[in-house]
C-alpha positions in Angstrom: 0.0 0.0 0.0 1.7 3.1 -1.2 2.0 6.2 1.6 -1.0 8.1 0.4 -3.6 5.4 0.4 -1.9 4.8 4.0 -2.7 7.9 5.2 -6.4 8.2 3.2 -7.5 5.2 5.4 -6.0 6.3 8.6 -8.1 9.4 7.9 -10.6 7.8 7.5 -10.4 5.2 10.5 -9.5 8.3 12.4 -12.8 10.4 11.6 -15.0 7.7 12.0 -13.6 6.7 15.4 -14.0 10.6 16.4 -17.8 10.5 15.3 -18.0 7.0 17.1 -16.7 8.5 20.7 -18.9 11.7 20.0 -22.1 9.5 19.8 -20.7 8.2 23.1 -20.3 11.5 24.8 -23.7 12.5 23.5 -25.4 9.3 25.1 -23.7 9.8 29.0 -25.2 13.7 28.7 -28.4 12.6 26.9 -28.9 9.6 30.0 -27.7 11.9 32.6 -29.9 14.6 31.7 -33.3 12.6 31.2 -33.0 10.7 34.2 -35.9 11.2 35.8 -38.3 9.0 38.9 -41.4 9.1 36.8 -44.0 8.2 38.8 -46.3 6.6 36.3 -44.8 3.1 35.7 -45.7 2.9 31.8 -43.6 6.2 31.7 -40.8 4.4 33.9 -40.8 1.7 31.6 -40.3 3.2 28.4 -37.6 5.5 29.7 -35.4 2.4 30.5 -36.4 0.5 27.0 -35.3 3.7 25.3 -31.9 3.6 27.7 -31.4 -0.3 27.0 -31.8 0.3 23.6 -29.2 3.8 23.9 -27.1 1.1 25.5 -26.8 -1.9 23.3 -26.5 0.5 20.0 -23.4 2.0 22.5 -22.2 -1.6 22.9 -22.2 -2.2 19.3 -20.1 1.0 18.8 -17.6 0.4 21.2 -16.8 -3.0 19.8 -16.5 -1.1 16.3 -14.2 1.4 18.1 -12.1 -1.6 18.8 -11.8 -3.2 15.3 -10.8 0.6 14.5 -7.9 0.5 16.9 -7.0 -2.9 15.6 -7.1 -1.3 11.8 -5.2 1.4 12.9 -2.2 -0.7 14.5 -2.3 -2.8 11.7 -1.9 0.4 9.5 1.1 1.3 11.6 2.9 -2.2 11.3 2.5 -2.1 7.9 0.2 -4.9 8.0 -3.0 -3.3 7.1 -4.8 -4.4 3.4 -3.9 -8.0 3.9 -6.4 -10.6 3.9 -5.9 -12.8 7.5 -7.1 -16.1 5.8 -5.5 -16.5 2.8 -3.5 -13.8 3.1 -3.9 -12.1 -0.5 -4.7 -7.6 -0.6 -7.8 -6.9 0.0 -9.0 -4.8 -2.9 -9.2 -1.0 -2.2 -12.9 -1.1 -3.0 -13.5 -3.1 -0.3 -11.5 -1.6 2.0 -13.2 1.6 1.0 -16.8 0.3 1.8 -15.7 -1.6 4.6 -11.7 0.1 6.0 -12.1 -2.4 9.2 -12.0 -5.4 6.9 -9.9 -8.3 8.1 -10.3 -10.9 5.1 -10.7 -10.3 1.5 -14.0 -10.7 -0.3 -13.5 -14.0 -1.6 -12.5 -15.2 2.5 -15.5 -13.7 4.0 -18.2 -15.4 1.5 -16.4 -18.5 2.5 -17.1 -18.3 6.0 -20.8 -16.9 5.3 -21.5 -19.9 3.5 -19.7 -21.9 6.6 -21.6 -20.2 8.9 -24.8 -20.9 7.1 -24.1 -24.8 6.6 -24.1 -24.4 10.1 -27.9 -23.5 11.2 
């Protein structure tokens, strides 16, 4: 991968994990500030659905942050672009749609199909 596609996709990986932590920093105010005892228990109820809900989209996100962080240390080793299975470049169109992807197109329909042999 030639210098400036390295530094296109750590740009990349870098504003998206901004926007990522913002959304996070967003949520703590946005829960914080709409705490409230309602006293009416259908009122009560929905508050925490919505929170629950807040939460597990959160819990999505932070595991995303993570597969950033693992992008961008592979970026810095030099390691990033490589397919982990077979161990081929991923193409730059895929790694433009997807700049967290670990396994090259051809890879991951392997393991879909696996992975729906196995239901």
């Amino acid at each position: 991968m030639s210098p400036a596609q390295t530094a296109h996709f750590k740009s990349i990986l870098m504003l998206w994990k901004a926007e990522l932590m913002g959304e996070v920093n967003r949520t703590v105010h946005h829960m914080q500030d709409e705490a409230s005892n309602f006293p009416d228990p259908n009122d009560r109820a929905t508050q925490e659905a919505d929170f629950s809900l807040e939460l597990r989209t959160r819990d999505r996100e932070r595991k995303l942050v993570k597969k950033i962080d693992e992008s961008l240390g592979m970026l810095d080793a030099d390691d990033y672009g490589f397919c982990e299975s077979c161990g081929l470049d991923i193409t730059i169109k895929r790694l433009e749609a997807r700049p967290t992807a670990t396994q090259c197109i051809d890879c991951k329909s392997l393991d879909e199909i696996r992975e729906k042999q196995k239901r």
